[in-house]
C-alpha positions as CSV (number, residue, x, y, z in Angstrom):
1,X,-5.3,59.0,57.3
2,X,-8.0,58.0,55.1
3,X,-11.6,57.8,55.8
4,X,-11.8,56.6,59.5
5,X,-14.1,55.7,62.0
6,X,-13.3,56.5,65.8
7,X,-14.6,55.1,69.0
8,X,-14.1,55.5,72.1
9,X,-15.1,55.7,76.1
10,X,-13.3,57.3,78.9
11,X,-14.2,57.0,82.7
12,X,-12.7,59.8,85.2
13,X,-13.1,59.7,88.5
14,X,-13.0,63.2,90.2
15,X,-12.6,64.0,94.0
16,X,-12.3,66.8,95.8
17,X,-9.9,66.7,99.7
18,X,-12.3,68.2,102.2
19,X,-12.0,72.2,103.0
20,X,-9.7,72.8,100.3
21,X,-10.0,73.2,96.5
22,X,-7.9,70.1,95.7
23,X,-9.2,68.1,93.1
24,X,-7.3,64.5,92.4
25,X,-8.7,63.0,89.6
26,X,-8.2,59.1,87.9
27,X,-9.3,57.7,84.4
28,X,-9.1,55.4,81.9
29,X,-9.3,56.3,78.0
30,X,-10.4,53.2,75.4
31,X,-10.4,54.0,71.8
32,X,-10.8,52.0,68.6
33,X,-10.2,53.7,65.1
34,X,-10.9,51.4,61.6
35,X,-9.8,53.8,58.5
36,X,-9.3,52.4,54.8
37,X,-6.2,52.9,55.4
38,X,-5.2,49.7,57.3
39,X,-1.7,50.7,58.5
40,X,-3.6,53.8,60.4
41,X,-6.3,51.3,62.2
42,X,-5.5,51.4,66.0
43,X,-6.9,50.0,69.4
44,X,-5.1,52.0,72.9
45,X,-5.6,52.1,76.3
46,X,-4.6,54.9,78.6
47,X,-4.3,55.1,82.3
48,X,-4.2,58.7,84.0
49,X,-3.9,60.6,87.3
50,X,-3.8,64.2,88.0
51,X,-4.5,67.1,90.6
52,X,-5.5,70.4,90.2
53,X,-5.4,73.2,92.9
54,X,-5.2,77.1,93.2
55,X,-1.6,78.5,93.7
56,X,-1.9,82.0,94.4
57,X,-2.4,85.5,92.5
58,X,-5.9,83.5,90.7
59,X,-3.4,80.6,89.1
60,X,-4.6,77.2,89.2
61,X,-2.2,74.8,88.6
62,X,-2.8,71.3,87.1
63,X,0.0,68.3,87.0
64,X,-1.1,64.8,85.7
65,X,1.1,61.5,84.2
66,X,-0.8,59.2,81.4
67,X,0.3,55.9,80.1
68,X,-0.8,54.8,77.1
69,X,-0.4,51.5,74.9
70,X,-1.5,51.4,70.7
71,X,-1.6,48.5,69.3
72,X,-1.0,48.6,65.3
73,X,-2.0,45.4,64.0
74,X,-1.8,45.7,60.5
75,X,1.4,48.1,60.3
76,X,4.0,47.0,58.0
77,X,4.2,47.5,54.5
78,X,2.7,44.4,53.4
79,X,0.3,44.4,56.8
80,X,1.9,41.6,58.4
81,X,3.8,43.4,60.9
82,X,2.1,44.5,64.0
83,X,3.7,47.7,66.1
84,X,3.0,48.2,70.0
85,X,3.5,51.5,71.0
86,X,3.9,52.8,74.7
87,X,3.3,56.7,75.4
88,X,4.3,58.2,79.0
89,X,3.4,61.9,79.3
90,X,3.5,64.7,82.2
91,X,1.8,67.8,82.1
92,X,1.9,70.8,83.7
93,X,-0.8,73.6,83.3
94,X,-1.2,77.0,84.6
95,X,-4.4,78.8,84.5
96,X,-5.6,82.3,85.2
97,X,-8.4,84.3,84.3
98,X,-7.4,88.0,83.2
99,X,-11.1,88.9,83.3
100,X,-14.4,87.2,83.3
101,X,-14.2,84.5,80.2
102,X,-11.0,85.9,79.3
103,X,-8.1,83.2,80.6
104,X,-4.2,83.2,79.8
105,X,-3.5,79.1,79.7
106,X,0.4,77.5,79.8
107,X,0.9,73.9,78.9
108,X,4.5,72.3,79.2
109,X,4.3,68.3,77.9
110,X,6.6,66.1,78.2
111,X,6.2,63.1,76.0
112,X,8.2,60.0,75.4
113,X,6.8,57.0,72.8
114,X,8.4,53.6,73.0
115,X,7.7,51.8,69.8
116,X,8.9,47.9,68.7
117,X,8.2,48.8,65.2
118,X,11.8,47.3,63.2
119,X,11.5,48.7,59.5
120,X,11.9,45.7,57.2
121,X,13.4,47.6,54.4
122,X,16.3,48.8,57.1
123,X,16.0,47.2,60.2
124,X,19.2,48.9,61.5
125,X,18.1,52.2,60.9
126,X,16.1,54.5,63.6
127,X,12.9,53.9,64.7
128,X,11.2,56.9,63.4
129,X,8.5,55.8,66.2
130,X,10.2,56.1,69.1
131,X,11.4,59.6,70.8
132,X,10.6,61.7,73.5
133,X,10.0,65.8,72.9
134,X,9.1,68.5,74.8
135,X,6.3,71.3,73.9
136,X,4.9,74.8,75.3
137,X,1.9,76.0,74.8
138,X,0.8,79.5,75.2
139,X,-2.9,80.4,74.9
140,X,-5.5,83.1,75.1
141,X,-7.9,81.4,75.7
142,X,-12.2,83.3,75.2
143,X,-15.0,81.5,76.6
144,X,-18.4,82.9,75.0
């Protein structure tokens, strides 16, 4: 991307179920990016929800769903062509502390992107926009 300008808000509300350590959380993510580059200018809007609770052994566990929706609206070659992507991810995190400031983190994602984007130059070929992958993370992770 070239030069580019980001901005964005997010509002998360966070509560917390009564004598436990249960903490459900919503949001919403807004995020504008201009760049010189005018295929790589953006507007999305995400919606999330997630929990997070002790398991046992010091693990915390974390599991949240987002949906998110890009618009593109200069995206085609010739900047005619809008795209409208659509993103749906689950995560899954596992926490624990080995000692103080010192925490072993696992992520497993789960991502899917929807995309309408139709390549002019071969609209029969794939849509290098849409697909759904899976990743793991592994982390040491110091706090100082």
């Amino acid at each position: 991307t070239a030069d580019a300008t980001r901005y964005g808000t997010d509002i998360t509300q966070s509560y917390k179920f009564p004598d436990t350590e249960c903490y459900p959380r919503i949001g919403y993510r807004h995020a504008y990016e201009r760049s010189r580059d005018r295929r790589s200018v953006y507007r999305y809007h995400e919606f999330f929800a997630g929990i997070s609770t002790p398991i046992y052994w010091g693990v915390t566990g974390d599991v949240s769903f987002s949906y998110m929706r890009t618009d593109y609206p200069e995206f085609g070659p010739d900047f005619s062509t809008k795209r409208l992507d659509q993103t749906y991810t689950v995560q899954v995190t596992l926490n624990r502390y080995l000692i103080e400031r010192l925490m072993l983190t696992f992520n497993f994602l789960h991502i899917k992107n929807d995309s309408d984007y139709i390549a002019l130059e071969n609209p029969y070929s794939k849509n290098p926009y849409t697909f759904e992958k899976n990743m793991y993370i592994l982390a040491i992770v110091y706090s100082f």
